[in-house]
C-alpha positions in Angstrom: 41.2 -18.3 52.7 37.7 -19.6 53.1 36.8 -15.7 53.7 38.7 -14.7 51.2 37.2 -16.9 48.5 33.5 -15.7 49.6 34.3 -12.4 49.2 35.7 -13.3 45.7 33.0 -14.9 44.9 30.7 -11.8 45.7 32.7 -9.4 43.9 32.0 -11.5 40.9 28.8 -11.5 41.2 28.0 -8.3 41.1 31.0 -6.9 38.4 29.3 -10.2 36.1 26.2 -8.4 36.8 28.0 -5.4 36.1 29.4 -6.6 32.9 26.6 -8.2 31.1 24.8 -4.6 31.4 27.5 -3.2 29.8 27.8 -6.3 26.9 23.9 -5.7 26.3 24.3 -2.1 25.9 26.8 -2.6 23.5 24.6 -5.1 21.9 21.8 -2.1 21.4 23.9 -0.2 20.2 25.9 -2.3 17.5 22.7 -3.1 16.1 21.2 0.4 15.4 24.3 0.9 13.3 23.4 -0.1 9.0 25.4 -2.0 6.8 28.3 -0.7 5.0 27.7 0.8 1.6 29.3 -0.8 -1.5 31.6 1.3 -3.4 29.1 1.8 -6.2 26.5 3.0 -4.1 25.5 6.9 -5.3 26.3 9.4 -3.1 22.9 11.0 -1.6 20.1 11.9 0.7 16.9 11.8 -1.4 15.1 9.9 -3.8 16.4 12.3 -6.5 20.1 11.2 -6.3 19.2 7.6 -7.2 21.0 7.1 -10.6 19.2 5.7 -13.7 21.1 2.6 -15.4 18.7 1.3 -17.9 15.3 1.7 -19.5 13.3 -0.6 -21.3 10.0 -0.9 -23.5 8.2 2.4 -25.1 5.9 4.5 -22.8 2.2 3.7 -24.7 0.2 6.4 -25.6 -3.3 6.3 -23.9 -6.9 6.8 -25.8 -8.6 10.3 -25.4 -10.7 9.7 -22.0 -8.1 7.3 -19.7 -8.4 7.3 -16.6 -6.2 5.7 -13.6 -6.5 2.6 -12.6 -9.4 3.0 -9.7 -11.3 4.3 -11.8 -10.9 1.0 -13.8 -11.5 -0.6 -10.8 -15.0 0.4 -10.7 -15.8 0.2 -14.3 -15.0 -3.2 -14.6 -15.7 -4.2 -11.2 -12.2 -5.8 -10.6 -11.6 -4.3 -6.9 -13.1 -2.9 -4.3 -11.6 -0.3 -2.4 -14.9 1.1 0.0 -15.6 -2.9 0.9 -12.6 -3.6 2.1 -12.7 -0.3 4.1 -15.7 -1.4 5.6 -14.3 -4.7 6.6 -11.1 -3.6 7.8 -9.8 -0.2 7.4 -8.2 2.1 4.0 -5.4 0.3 2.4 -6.9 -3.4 2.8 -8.8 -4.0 -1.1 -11.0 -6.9 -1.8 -10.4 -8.0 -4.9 -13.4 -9.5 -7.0 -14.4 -11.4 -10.5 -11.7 -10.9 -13.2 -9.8 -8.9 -10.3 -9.4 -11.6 -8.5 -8.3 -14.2 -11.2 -5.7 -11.6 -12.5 -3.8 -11.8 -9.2 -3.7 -15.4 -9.4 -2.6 -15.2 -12.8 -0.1 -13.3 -11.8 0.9 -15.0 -9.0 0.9 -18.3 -10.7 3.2 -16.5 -13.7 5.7 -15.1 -11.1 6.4 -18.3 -9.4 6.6 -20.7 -13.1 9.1 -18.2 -14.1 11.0 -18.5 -11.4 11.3 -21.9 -10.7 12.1 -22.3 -14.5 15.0 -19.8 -13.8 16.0 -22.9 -11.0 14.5 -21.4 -7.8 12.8 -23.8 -5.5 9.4 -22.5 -4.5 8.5 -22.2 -0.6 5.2 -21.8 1.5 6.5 -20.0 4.7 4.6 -18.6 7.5 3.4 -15.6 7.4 4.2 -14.6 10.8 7.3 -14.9 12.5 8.9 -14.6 15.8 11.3 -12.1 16.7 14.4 -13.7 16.4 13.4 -14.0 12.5 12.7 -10.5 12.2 15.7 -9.3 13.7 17.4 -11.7 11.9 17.2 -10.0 8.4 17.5 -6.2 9.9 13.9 -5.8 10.2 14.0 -5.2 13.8 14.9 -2.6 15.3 15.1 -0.6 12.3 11.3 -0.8 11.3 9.6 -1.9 14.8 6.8 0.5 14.3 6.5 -0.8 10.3 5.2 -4.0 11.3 2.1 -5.4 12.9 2.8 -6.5 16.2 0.7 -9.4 17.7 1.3 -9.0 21.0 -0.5 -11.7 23.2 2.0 -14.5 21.4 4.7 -11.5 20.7 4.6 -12.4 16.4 5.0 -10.2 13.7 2.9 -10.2 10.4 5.4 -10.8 7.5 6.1 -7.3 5.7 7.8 -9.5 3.2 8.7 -13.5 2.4 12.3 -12.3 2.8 11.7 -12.6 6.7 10.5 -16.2 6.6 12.2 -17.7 3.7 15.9 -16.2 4.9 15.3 -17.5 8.2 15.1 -21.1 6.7 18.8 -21.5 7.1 19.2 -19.3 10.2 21.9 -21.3 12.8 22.6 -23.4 9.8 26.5 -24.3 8.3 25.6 -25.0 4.6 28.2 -27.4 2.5 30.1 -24.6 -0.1 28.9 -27.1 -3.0 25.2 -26.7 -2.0 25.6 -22.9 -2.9 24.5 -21.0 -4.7 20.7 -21.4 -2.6 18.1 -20.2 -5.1 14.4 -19.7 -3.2 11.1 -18.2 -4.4 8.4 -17.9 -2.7 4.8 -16.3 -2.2 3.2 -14.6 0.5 0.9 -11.3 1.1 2.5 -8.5 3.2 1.8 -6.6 5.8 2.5 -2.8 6.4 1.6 -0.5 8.8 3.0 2.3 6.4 2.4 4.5 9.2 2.8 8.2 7.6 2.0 7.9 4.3 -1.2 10.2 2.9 -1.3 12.0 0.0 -2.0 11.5 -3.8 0.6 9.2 -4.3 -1.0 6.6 -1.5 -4.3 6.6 -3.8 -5.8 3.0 -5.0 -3.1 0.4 -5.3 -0.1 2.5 -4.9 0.6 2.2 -1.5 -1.5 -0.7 0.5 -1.5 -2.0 4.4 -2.1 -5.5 2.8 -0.3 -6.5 -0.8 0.9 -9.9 -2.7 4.2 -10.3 -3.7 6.5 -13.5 -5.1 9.8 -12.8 -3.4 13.3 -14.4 -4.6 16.1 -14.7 -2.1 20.0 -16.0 -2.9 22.6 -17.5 -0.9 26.0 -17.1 -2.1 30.0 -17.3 -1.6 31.3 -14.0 -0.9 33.3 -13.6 -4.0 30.5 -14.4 -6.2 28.0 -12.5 -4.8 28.0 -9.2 -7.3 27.4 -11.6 -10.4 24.7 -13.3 -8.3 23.0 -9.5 -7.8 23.6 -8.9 -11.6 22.0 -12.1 -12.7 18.7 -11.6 -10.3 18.4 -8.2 -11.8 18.9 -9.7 -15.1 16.3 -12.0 -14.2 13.9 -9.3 -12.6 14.7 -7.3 -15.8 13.2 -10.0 -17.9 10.1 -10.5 -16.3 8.9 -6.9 -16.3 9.8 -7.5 -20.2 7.7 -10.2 -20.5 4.7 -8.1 -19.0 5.0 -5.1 -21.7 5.3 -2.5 -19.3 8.0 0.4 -19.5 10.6 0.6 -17.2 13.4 1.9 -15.6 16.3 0.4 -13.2 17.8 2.7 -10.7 21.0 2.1 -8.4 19.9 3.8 -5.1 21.9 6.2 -3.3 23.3 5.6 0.6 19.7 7.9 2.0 17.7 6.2 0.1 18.9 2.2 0.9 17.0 0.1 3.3 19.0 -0.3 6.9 20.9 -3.5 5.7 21.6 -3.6 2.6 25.0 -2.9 0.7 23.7 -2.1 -2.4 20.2 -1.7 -4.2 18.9 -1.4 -7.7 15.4 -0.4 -8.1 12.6 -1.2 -10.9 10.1 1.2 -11.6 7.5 0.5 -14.5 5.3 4.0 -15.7 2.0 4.9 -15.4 0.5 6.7 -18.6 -2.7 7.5 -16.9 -1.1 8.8 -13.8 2.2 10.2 -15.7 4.0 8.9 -13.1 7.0 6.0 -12.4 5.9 3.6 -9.8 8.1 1.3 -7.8 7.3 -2.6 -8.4 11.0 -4.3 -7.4 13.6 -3.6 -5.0 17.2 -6.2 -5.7 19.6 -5.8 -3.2 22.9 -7.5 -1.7 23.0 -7.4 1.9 26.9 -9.1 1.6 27.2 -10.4 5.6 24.7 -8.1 7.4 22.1 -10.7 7.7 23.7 -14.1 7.6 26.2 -12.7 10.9 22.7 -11.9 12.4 21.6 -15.5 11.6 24.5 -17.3 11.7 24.0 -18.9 8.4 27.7 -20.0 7.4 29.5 -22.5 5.2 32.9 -24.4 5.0 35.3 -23.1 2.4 37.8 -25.1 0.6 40.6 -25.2 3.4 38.0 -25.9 6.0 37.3 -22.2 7.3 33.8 -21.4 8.6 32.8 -18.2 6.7 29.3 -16.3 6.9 27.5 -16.9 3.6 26.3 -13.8 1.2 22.3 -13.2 1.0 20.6 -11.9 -1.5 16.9 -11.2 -2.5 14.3 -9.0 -5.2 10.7 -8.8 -5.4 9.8 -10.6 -8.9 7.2 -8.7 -8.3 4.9 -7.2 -6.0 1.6 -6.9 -7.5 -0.1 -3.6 -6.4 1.4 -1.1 -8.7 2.3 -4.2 -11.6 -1.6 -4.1 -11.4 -2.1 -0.7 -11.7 0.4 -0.2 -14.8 -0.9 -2.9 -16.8 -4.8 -1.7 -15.7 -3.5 2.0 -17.1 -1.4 0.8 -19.8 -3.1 -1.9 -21.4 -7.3 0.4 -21.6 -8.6 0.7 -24.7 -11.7 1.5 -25.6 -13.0 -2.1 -26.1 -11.7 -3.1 -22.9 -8.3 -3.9 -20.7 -5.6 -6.4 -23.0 -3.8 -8.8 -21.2 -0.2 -9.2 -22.3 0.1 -12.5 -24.4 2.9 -14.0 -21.8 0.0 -13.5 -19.5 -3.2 -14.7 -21.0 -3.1 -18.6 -20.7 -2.9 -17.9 -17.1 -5.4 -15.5 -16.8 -8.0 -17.4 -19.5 -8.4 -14.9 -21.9 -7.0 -11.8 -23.8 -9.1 -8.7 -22.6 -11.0 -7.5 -19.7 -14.4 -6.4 -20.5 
């Protein structure tokens, strides 16, 4: 029996061996599979089959001799594109003067109207580990998206989503506490690896960006009127700012890896004649939280996963741009009147 129970205990061995191979093949493969589509997701492949749901605020028209916005740039000295090439590489601007103070105005704007709207603001990091970035569906979908610092194994932050998120990840959360309303700032980081052409020119498409983030935690059933209301929200903002735009419901191609359902904002360029992308607001249902483990206690005492949520409100690149384009005249650049007490003054000159 003594024999026998050696022998036992090697055959384990190796079929535990054997079987936690197979479990983490399993888990490399679950996890390359996206979330589920919501049933009002548009059926599609392309940008093209996104549908259009709303529009908003009249498309201005522009002075005889506009021009886009790095053009403005340079005339009134608000960034610098070549420096920041110099100092770092194409896609990383230094901002400067009245360039400068216009992001913090908007910065500062973004996050008093969202804490109004009963968000609580956040500082995260902005790198995280890899359990973070995994976490939210970040890895392994965009691995070669992210910048990788290697010696420590962290990732730059491609948006607060990652950090703020991860704040409740391995966390049960009491069902009255919800719904969880967080806003935060951060700059991003993008590798962006592939994108060249016209439509990557000046501040449409950057390796290094700012961006005031809002992420929701919510009970399953209530999660849809959560979406609607941040969109609502995100709606109201761009509203505030002047600027014409449009909301799109994104088809299955064109949806990130994990989320169930996405409604773009775009706001218009008149000098470029072209709609740029300033918001993404999507419900990611349980794809996240069963990645994090972020679950709450129902009425009868069930552990279920929560709901997350979040939109950009906004990223600042191509908000810049449209209100840069939009707002020229020949006396100078206005500032929208919601705008102006934070950014000390009316008009760029």
């Amino acid at each position: 029996m003594k024999a026998d129970v050696a022998r036992f205990k090697e055959s384990t061995k190796k079929l535990t061996e054997k079987l936690n191979a197979l479990e983490q093949q399993q888990h490399d493969e679950l996890v390359l599979i996206p979330n589920l589509p919501h049933t009002l997701v548009p059926i599609g492949t392309t940008p093209e089959e996104n549908v259009e749901v709303k529009t908003g605020n009249e498309i201005p028209s522009l002075h005889e001799g506009s021009v886009p916005h790095w053009d403005l740039c340079t005339k009134y000295n608000l960034i610098n594109f070549e420096l920041g090439t110099k100092i770092t590489g194409a896609g990383f601007p230094v901002y400067v003067n009245q360039g400068a103070r216009l992001q913090r105005a908007l910065v500062n704007y973004f996050l008093d109207f969202n804490t109004k709207a009963g968000y609580i603001e956040y500082q995260p990091p902005h790198v995280v580990n890899a359990a973070s970035a995994f976490g939210t569906g970040q890895l392994p979908d965009k691995e070669g998206q992210m910048y990788h610092c290697t010696v420590d194994d962290l990732y730059l932050i491609p948006t607060a989503e990652v950090p703020v998120t991860n704040i409740y990840r391995d966390e049960i959360i009491k069902e009255n506490e919800l719904p969880i309303k967080m806003t935060a700032y951060t700059p991003c980081f993008r590798r962006e690896a592939g994108s060249y052409g016209k439509d990557v020119r000046g501040l449409n498409r950057l390796h290094q960006f700012d961006k005031v983030e809002i992420v929701q935690f919510s009970v399953p059933e209530k999660s849809y009127e959560v979406l609607d209301e941040m969109v609502a929200h995100v709606e109201k903002l761009i509203q505030s700012l002047e600027l014409p735009y449009r909301i799109l419901r994104l088809c299955g191609g064109d949806m990130s890896f994990s989320s169930a359902l996405t409604y773009d904002f775009e706001v218009y360029s008149a000098a470029q004649k072209r709609w740029l992308e300033v918001s993404s607001v999507s419900n990611f249902e349980t794809f996240q939280t069963n990645r994090m483990k972020i679950r709450y206690k129902n009425a009868d005492g069930k552990m279920q996963l929560v709901h997350s949520l979040n939109g950009s409100s906004l990223a600042l690149p191509r908000i810049v741009a449209c209100l840069l384009e939009n707002n020229q005249t020949p006396e100078g650049i206005k500032i929208p009147a919601a705008l102006a007490s934070y950014f000390g003054g009316n008009i760029i000159r």
